[in-house]
TORKOL-4160 file (C-alpha; in steps of 0.2 Angstrom, whole numbers, padded with zeros to 4 digits, m for minus):
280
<pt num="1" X="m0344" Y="0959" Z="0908"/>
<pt num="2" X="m0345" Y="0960" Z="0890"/>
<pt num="3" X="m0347" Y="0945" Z="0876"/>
<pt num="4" X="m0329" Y="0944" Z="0871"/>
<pt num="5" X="m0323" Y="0940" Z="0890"/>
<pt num="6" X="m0336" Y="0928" Z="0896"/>
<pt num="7" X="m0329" Y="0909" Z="0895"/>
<pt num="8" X="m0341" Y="0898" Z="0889"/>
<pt num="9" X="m0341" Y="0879" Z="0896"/>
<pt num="10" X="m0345" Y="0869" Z="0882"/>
<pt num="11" X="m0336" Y="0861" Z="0868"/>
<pt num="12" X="m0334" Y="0848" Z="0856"/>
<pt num="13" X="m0322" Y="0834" Z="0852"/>
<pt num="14" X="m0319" Y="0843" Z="0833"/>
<pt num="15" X="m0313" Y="0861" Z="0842"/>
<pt num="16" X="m0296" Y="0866" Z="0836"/>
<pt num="17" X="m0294" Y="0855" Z="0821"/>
<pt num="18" X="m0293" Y="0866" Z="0804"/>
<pt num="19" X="m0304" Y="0856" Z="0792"/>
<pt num="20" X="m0300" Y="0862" Z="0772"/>
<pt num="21" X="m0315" Y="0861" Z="0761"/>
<pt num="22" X="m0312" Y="0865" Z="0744"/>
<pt num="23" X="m0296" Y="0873" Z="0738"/>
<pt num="24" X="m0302" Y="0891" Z="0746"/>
<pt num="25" X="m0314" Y="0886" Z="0761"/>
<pt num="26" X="m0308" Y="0883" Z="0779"/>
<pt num="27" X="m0316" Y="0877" Z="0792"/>
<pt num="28" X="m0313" Y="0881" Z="0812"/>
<pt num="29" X="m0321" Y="0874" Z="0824"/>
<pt num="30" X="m0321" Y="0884" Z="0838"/>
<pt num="31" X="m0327" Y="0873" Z="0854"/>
<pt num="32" X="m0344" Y="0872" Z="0847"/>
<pt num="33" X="m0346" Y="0886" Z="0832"/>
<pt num="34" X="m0338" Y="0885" Z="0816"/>
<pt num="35" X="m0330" Y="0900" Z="0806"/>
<pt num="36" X="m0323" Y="0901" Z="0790"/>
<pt num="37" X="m0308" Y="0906" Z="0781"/>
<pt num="38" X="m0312" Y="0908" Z="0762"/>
<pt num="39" X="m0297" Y="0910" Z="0750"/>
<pt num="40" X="m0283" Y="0900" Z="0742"/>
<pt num="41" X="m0268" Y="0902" Z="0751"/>
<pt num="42" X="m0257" Y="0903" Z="0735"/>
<pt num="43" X="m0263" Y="0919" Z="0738"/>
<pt num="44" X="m0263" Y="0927" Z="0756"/>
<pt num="45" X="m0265" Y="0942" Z="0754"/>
<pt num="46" X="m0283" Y="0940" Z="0747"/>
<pt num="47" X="m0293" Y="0932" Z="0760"/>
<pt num="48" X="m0312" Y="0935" Z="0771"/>
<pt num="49" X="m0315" Y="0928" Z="0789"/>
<pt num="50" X="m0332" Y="0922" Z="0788"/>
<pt num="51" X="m0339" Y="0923" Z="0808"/>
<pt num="52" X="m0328" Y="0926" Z="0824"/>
<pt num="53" X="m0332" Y="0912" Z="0835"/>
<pt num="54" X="m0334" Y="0910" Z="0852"/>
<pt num="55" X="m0329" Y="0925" Z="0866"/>
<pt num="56" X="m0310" Y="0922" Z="0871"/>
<pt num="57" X="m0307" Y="0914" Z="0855"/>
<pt num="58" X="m0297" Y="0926" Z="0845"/>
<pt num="59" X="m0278" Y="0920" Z="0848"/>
<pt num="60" X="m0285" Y="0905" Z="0841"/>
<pt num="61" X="m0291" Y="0914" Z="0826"/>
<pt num="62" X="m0275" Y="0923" Z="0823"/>
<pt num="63" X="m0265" Y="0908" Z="0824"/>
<pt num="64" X="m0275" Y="0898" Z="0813"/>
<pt num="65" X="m0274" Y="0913" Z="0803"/>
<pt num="66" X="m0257" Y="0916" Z="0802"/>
<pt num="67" X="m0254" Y="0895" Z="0798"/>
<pt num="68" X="m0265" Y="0898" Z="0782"/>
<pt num="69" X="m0260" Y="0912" Z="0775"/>
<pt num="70" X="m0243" Y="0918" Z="0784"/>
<pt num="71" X="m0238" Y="0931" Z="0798"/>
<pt num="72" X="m0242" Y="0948" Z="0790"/>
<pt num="73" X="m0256" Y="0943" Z="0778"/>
<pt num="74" X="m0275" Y="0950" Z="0786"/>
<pt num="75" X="m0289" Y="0949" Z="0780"/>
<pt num="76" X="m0298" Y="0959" Z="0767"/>
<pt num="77" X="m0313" Y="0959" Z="0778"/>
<pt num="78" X="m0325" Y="0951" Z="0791"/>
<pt num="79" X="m0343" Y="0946" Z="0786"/>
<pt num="80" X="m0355" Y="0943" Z="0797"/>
<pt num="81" X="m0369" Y="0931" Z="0796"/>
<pt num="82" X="m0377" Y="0938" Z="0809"/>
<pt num="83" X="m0371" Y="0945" Z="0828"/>
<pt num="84" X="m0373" Y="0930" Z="0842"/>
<pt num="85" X="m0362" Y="0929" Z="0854"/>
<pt num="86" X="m0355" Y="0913" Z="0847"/>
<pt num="87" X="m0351" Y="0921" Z="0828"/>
<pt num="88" X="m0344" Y="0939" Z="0836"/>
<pt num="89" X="m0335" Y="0932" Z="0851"/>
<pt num="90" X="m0317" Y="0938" Z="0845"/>
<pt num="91" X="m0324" Y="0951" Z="0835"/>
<pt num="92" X="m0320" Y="0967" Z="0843"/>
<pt num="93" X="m0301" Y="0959" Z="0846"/>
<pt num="94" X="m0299" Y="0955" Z="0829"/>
<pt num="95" X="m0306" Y="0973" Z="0820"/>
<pt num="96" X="m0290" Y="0980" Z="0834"/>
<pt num="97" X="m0277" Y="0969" Z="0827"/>
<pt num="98" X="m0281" Y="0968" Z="0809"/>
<pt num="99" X="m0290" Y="0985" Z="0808"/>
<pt num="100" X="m0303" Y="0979" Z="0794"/>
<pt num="101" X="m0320" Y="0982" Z="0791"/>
<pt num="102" X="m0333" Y="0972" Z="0795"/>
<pt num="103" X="m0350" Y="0969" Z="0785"/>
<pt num="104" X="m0368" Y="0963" Z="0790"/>
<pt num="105" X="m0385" Y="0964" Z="0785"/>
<pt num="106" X="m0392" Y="0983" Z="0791"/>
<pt num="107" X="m0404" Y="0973" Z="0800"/>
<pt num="108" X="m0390" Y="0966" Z="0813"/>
<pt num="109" X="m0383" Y="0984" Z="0813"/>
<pt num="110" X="m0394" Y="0988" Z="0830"/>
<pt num="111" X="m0386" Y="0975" Z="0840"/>
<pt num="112" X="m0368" Y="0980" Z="0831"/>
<pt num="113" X="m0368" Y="0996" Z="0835"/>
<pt num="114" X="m0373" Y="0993" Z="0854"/>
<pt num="115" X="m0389" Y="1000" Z="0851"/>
<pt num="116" X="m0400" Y="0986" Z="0855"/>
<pt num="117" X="m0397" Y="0969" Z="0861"/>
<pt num="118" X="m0405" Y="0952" Z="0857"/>
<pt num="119" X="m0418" Y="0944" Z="0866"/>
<pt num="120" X="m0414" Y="0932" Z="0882"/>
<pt num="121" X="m0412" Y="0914" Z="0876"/>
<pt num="122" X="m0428" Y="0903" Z="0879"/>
<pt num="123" X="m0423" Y="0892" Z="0893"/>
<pt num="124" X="m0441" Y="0884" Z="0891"/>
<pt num="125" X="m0439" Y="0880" Z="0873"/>
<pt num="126" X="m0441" Y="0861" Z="0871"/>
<pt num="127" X="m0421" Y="0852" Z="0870"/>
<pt num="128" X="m0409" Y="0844" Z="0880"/>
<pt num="129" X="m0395" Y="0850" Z="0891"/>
<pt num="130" X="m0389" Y="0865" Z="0880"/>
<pt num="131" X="m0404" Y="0873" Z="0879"/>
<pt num="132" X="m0406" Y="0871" Z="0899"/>
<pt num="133" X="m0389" Y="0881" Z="0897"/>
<pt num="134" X="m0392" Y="0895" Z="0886"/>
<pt num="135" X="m0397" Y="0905" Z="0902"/>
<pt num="136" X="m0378" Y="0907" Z="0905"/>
<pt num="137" X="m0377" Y="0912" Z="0885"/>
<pt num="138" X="m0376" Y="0932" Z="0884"/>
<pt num="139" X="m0388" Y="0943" Z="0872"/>
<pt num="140" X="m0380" Y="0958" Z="0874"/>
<pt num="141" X="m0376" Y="0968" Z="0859"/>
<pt num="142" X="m0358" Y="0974" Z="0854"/>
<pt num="143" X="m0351" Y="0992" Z="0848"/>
<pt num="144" X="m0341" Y="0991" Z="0833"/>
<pt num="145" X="m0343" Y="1009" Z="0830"/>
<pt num="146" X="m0337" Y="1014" Z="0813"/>
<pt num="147" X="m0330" Y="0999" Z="0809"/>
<pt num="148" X="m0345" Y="0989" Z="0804"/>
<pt num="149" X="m0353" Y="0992" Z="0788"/>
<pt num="150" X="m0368" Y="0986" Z="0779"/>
<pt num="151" X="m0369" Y="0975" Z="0764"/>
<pt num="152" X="m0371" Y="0980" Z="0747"/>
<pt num="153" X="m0389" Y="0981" Z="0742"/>
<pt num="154" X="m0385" Y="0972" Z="0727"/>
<pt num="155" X="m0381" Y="0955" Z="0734"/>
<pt num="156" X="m0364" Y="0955" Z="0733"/>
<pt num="157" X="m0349" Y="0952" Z="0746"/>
<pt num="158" X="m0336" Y="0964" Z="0747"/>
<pt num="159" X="m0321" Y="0955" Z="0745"/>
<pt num="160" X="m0328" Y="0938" Z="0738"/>
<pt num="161" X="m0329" Y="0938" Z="0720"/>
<pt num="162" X="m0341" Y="0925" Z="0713"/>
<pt num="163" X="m0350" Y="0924" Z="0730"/>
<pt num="164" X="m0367" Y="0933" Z="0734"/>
<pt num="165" X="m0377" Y="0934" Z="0750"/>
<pt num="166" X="m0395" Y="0927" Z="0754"/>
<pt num="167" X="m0407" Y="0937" Z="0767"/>
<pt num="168" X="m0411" Y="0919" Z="0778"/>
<pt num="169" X="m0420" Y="0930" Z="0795"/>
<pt num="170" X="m0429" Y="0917" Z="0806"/>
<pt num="171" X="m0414" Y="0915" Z="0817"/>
<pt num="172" X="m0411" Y="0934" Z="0818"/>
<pt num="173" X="m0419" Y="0945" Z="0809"/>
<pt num="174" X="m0404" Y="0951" Z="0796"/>
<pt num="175" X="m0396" Y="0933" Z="0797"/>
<pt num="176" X="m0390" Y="0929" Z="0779"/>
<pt num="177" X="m0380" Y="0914" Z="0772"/>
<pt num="178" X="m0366" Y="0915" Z="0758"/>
<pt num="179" X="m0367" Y="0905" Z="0743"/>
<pt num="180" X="m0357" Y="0903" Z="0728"/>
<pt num="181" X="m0364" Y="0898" Z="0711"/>
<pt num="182" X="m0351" Y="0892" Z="0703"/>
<pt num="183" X="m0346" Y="0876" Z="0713"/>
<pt num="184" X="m0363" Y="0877" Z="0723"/>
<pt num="185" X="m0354" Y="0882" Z="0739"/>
<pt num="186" X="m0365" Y="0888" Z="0753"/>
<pt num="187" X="m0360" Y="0894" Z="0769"/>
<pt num="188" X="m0376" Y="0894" Z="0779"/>
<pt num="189" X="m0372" Y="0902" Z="0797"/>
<pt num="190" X="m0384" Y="0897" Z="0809"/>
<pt num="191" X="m0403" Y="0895" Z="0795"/>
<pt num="192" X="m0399" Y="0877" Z="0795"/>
<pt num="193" X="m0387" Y="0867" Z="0808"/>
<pt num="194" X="m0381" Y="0847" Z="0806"/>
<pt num="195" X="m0382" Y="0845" Z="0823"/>
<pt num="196" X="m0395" Y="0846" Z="0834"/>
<pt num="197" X="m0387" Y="0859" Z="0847"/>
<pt num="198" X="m0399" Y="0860" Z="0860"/>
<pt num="199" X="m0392" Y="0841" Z="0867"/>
<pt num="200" X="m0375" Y="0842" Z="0875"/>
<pt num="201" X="m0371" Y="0823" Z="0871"/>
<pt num="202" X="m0373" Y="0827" Z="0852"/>
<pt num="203" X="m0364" Y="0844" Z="0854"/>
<pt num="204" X="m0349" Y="0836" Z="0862"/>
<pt num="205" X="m0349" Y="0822" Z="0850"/>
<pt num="206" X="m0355" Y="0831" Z="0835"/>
<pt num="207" X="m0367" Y="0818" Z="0829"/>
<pt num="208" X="m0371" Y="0826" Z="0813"/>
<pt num="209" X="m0391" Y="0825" Z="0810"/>
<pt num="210" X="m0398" Y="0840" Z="0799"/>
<pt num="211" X="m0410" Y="0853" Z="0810"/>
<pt num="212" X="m0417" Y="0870" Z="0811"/>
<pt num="213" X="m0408" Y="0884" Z="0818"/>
<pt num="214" X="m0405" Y="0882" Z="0836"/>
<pt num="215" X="m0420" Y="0883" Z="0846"/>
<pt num="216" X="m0413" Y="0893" Z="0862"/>
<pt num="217" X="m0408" Y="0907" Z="0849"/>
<pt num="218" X="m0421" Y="0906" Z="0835"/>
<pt num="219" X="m0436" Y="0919" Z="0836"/>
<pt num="220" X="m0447" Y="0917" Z="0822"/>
<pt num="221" X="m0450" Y="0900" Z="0816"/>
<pt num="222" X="m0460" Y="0904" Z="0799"/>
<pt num="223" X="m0446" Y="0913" Z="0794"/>
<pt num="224" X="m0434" Y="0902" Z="0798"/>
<pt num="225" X="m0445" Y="0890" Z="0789"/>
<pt num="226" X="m0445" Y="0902" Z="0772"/>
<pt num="227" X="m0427" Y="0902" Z="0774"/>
<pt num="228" X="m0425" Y="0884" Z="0773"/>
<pt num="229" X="m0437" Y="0885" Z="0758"/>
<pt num="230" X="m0424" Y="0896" Z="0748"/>
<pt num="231" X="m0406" Y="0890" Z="0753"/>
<pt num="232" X="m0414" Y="0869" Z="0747"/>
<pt num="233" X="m0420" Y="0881" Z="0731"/>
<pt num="234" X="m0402" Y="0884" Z="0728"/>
<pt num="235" X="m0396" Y="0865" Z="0727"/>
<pt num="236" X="m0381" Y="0867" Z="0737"/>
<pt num="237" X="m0366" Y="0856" Z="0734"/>
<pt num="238" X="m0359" Y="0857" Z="0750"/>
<pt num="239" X="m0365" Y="0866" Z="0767"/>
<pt num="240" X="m0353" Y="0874" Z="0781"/>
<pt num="241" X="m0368" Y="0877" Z="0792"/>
<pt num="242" X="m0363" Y="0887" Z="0811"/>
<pt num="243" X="m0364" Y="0872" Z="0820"/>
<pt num="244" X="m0360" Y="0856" Z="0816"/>
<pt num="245" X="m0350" Y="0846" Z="0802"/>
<pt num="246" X="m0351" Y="0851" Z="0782"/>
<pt num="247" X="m0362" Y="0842" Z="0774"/>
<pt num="248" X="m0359" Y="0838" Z="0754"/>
<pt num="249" X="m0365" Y="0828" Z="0739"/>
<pt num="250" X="m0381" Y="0820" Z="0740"/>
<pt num="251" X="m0381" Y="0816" Z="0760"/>
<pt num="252" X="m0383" Y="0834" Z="0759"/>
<pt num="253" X="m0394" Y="0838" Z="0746"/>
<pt num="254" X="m0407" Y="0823" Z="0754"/>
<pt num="255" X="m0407" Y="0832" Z="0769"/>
<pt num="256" X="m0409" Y="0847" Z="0765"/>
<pt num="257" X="m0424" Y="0843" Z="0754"/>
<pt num="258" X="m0431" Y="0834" Z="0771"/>
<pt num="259" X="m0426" Y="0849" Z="0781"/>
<pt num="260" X="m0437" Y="0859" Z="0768"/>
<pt num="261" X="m0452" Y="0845" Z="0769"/>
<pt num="262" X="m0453" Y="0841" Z="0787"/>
<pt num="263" X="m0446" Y="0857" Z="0794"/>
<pt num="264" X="m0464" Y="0859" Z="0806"/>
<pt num="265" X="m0457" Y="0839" Z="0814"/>
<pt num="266" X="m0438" Y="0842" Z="0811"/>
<pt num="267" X="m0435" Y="0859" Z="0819"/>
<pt num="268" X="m0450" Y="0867" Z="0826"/>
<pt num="269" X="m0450" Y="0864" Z="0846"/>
<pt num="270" X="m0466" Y="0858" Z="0853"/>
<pt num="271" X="m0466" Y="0870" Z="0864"/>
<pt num="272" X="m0456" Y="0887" Z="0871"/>
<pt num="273" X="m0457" Y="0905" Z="0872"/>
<pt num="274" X="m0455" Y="0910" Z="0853"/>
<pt num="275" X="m0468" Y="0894" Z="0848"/>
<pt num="276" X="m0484" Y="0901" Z="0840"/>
<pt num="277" X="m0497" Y="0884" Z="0838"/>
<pt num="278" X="m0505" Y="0892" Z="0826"/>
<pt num="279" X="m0486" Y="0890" Z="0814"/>
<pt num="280" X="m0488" Y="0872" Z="0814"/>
């Protein structure tokens, strides 16, 4: 069965409800994964999806899209934080419709590309009910063909004027985050999360507490580590992370610079596959 036709069963209480963020930044929560719409719909025709959610999710993403920014208006683009299930879900359904290129790091071509899929989620990692979960999660990669293309070397977003991505591996190995220096805006995928996602009682709830990337998913915890280190060195004003509900202001900038200090307590599992003792 392939990602975009598998139903996942979990969810939140925030899935569905469109959340603006600044006057070009919308966020979706798709049951428990969030994407973005980034541009200002007093102009539609000049608009990125950021992420494409959950599999079976892409009537979802049309609609929202089409409330936005009106019935014939597609995107420029879709950009890629990185290829988990849960931010490619729609993907393949939405590249059919709107017949737009898609954008990654080359690192996360392989598993865009359907040459190589990602490891099994650690089902031993240490968490709650999600992580026990993640067995049911698929790794497979996806086959965009043609249709996916890598990011400029340079740093910039094609599409995005003012915006510029940041190599953030740990979680995957070409993850990155998006982040906009004029109004400090970061869009974070999954290199930091405010929930912690492993527990399916905070899922559900979303009871925003800063953490690591999730656990089931995350490969390389020095790296992840490093990746904290450089988003907290861009004093972000506000945080859409993957997972979870934006952080802003000082909440955020607290957090994040206690995410950075005590990332070995904070995020780091005690125990499971991808756990080297000698990292901690």
């Amino acid at each position: 069965m392939k990602v975009k036709d598998r139903l996942i069963p979990v969810t939140s209480v925030r899935s569905g409800t469109e959340q603006p963020l600044t006057p070009d930044i919308h966020c979706l929560p798709i049951q428990v994964v969030n994407v973005c719409f980034v541009g200002s719909t007093a102009h539609p025709q000049d608009w990125v999806l950021v992420d494409a959610g959950m599999p079976k999710s892409a009537d979802e993403i049309l609609g929202t899209a089409q409330e936005l920014y009106g019935e014939n208006n597609r995107p420029k683009a879709i950009i890629l934080t990185h290829g988990h299930f849960d931010h490619v879900g729609a993907v393949e359904e939405l590249v059919d419709h709107w017949e737009v290129p898609v954008y990654a790091h080359e690192l996360e071509m392989p598993y865009l590309t359907g040459e190589m899929d990602y490891p099994e989620p650690d089902t031993s990692v240490e968490g709650g009910m999600v992580a026990k979960m993640s067995r049911m999660f698929p790794n497979e990669g996806i086959d965009l063909g043609s249709h996916v293309h890598k990011l400029p070397d340079d740093g910039t977003v094609p599409f995005m004027p003012g915006w510029r991505w940041v190599h953030t591996p740990g979680h995957t190995q070409g993850h990155i985050s998006l982040f906009r220096e004029s109004d400090r805006s970061l869009i974070a995928g999954d290199a930091f999360v405010t929930v912690k996602q492993e527990y399916l009682f905070k899922v559900l709830t979303q009871e925003q507490e800063i953490s690591g990337p999730p656990r089931y998913l995350t490969t390389d915890w020095t790296t992840a580590w490093e990746s904290v280190k450089k988003l907290d060195a861009l004093k972000p004003e506000l945080a859409v992370t993957g997972h979870g509900l934006p952080m802003s202001g000082e909440e955020l900038t607290e957090n994040l610079a206690k995410l950075n200090r005590e990332f070995d307590k904070i995020a780091i599992p005690d125990h499971g596959r991808y756990v080297d003792e000698d990292e901690k």
